[in-house]
C-alpha positions as CSV (number, residue, x, y, z in Angstrom):
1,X,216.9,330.3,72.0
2,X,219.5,332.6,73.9
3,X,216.8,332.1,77.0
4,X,217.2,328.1,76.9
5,X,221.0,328.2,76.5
6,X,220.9,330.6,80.0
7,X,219.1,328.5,81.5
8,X,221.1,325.2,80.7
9,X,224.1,327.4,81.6
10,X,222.8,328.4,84.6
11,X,221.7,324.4,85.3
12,X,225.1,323.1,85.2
13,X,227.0,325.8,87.3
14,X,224.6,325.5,90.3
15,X,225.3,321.4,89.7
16,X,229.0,322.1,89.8
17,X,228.3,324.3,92.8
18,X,226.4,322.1,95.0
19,X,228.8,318.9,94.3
20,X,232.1,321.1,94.8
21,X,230.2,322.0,98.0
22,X,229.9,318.7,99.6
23,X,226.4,317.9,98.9
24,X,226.3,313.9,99.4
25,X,223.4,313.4,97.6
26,X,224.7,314.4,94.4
27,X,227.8,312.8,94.8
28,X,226.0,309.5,95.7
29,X,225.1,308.6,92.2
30,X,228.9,309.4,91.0
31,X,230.2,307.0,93.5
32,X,227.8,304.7,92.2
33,X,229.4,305.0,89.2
34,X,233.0,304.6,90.1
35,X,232.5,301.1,92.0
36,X,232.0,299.1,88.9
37,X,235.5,300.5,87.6
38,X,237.4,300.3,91.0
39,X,236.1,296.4,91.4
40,X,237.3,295.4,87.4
41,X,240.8,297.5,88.2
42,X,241.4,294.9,91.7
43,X,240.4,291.9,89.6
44,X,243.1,292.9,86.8
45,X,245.5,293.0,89.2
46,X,245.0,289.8,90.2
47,X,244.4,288.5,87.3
48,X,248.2,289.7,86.3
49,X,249.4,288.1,89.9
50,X,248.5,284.8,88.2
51,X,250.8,282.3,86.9
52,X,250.2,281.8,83.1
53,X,249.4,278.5,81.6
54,X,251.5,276.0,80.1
55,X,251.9,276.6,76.2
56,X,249.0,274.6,74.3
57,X,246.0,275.2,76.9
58,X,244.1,276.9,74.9
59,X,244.2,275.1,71.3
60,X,248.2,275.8,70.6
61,X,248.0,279.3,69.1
């Protein structure tokens, strides 16, 4: 059991290694990651840049 835990250990520092070193493949997939959020942060902003509707659009809440 101690053998496995070494050895995931040992896994995720050479992973933190290589992508603090610069390696662009591994930090390929984390960019692929980040574009969804970076593209739903510049639609809320202009989403907020929008006038608002009249009251009573939307069924008079």
């Amino acid at each position: 059991m101690k053998t496995i835990r070494r050895y995931v250990v040992l896994g995720v520092l050479m992973c933190l290694m290589i992508t603090q070193s610069g390696c662009s493949l591994l930090k390929a997939p984390l960019q692929l990651i980040k574009v969804p959020f970076v593209i739903l942060e510049k639609a809320l902003a202009i989403a907020k840049k929008l006038p608002k509707p009249p009251p009573g659009v939307f069924g008079g809440f």
